[in-house]
C-alpha positions in Angstrom: -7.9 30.6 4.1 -7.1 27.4 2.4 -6.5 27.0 -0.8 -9.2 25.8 -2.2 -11.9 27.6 -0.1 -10.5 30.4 -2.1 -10.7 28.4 -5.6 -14.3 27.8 -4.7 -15.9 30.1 -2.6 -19.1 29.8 -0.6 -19.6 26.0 -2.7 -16.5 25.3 0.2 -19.2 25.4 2.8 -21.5 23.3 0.9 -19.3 20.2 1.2 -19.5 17.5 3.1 -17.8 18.5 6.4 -15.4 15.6 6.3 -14.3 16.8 2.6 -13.8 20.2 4.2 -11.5 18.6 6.6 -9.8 16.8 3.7 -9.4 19.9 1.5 -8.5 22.4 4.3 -5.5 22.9 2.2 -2.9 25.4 3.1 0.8 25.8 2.2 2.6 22.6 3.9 -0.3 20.9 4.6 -0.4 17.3 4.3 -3.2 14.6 4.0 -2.3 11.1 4.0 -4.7 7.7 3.6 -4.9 4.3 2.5 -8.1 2.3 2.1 -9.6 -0.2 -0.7 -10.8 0.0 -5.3 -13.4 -1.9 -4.8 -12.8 -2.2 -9.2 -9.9 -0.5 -11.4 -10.4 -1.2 -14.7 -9.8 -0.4 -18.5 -11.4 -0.2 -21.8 -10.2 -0.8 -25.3 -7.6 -3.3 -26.0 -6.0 -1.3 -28.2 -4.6 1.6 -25.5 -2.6 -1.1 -24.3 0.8 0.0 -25.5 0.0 3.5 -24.1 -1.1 2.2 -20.4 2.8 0.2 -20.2 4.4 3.6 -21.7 2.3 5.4 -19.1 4.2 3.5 -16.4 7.4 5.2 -16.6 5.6 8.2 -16.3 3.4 7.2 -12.8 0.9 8.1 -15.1 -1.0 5.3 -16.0 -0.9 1.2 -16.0 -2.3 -1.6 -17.4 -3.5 -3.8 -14.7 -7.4 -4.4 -13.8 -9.0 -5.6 -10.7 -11.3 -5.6 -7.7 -10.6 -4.8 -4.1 -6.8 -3.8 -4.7 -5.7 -1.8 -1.8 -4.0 1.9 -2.5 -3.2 5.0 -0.7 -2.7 8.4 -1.0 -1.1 11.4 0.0 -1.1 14.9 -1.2 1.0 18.0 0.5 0.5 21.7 -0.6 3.5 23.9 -1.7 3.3 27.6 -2.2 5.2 28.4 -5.2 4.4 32.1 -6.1 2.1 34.8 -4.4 -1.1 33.3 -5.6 0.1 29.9 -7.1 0.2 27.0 -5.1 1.1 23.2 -6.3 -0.6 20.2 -4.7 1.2 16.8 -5.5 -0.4 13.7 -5.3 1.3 10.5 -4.8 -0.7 7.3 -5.0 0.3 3.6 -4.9 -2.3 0.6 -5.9 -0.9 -2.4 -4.3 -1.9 -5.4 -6.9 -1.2 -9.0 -6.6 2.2 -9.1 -8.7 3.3 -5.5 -9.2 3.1 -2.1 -7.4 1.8 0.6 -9.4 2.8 4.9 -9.2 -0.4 7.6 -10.0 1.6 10.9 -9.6 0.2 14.1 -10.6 0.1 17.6 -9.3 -2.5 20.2 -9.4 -1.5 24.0 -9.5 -3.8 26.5 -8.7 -3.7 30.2 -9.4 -6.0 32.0 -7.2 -5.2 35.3 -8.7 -7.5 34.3 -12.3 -9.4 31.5 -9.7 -7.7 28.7 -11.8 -6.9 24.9 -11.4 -5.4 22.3 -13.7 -3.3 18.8 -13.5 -0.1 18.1 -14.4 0.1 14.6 -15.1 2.7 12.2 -14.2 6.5 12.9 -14.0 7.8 14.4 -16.3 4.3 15.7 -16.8 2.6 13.6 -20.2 -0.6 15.5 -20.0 -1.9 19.1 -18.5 -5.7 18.7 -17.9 -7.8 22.1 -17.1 -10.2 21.5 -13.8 -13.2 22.5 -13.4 -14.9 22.3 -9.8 -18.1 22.3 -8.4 -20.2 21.0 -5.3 -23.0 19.0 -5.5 -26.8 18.8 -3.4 -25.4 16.5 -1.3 -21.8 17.8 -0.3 -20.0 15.7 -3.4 -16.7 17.5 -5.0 -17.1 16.9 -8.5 -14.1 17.7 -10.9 -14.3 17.6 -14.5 -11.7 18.2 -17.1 -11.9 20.5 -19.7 -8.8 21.5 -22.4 -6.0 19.6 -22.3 -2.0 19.7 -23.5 0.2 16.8 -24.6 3.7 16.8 -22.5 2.1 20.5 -20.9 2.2 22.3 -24.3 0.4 21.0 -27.6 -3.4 21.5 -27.5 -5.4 18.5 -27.9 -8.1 18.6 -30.3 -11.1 17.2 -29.2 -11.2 13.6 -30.4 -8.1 13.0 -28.8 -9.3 14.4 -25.2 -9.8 12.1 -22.5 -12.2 13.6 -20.5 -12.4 13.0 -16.6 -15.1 13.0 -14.0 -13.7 12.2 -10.6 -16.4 12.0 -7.3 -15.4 12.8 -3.9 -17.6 11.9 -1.4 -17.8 10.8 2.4 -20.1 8.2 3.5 -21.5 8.6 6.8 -22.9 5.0 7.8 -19.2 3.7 7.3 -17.6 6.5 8.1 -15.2 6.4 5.3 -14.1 8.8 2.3 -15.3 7.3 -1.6 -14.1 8.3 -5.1 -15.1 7.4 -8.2 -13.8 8.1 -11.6 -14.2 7.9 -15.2 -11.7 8.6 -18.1 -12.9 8.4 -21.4 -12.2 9.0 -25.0 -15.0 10.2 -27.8 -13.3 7.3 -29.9 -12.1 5.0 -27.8 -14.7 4.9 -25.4 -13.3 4.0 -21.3 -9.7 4.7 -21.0 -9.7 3.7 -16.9 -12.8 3.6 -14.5 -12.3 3.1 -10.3 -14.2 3.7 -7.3 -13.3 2.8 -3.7 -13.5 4.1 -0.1 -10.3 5.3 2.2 -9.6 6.5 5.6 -7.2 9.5 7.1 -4.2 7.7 8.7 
């Protein structure tokens, strides 16, 4: 049973059947795509410092724009009995410079838990929490979070995440869509684009 089938029981079933396909994740596994952000882009000014520091990280990065191509891969490792790490390389392709999004996502399926390590060396561990909507959408939210994996985050300083997996039938190709924001600060990155297995 995949991975996470197991981290979300009968909702699984109640995905799209192309997102099934996608996340038919098991130890070794590997899914790999490229496609099109139709927008990438940032809020305040004043997180600019922090989105060049993110860079060395393959964290995060301070260009904006519309229809940049990316892809994507993601391979599952088994790393204990019930633990399991998913690592996700992704690559946005614009005009002057190639930008890194690295994170990995380690699941526990003995206490049914999920949460991100992000970028490498991890800046940021982000609890996940999964659910299915009417129409077959993986939505993930965040929920507590740790600076460099180990200092709790107060609430103020979160930056909570929505991220919207989805498969569009008429053109017959996967979409996200994402939000980060801060309670302060407002948008700390939104995207949304469409991408194909390859």
């Amino acid at each position: 049973m995949s991975v996470y089938k197991q981290l979300l029981g009968d909702r699984f079933e109640r995905m799209h059947p192309k997102l099934q396909h996608r996340y038919a994740t098991n130890a070794g596994d590997v899914f790999r795509a490229k496609g099109v952000m139709h927008e990438i882009s940032h809020g305040s000014a004043l997180l600019t410092p922090f989105y060049y520091a993110a860079t060395t990280m393959d964290f995060l990065f301070p260009e904006e724009g519309h229809d940049i191509p990316f892809d994507l891969e993601h391979h599952c490792i088994q790393t204990g009995d019930d633990l399991f790490d998913i690592d996700w390389h992704r690559n946005f392709y614009f005009p002057e410079k190639t930008r890194q999004f690295d994170s990995i996502t380690r699941v526990d399926l003995a206490t049914n838990h999920a949460y991100d390590l992000l970028g490498k060396p991890t800046m940021m561990r982000s609890n996940l929490l999964l659910d299915v909507t009417r129409d077959g959408h993986l939505i993930t939210r965040t929920n507590a979070q740790h600076l460099l994996g180990l200092v709790p985050l107060p609430g103020f300083f979160k930056g909570k995440a929505i991220v919207e997996d989805g498969y569009d039938d008429e053109q017959q190709c996967y979409t996200i869509y994402a939000t980060v924001y801060n309670e302060l600060l407002g948008t700390i990155i939104m995207y949304g684009g469409h991408f194909n297995e390859i």
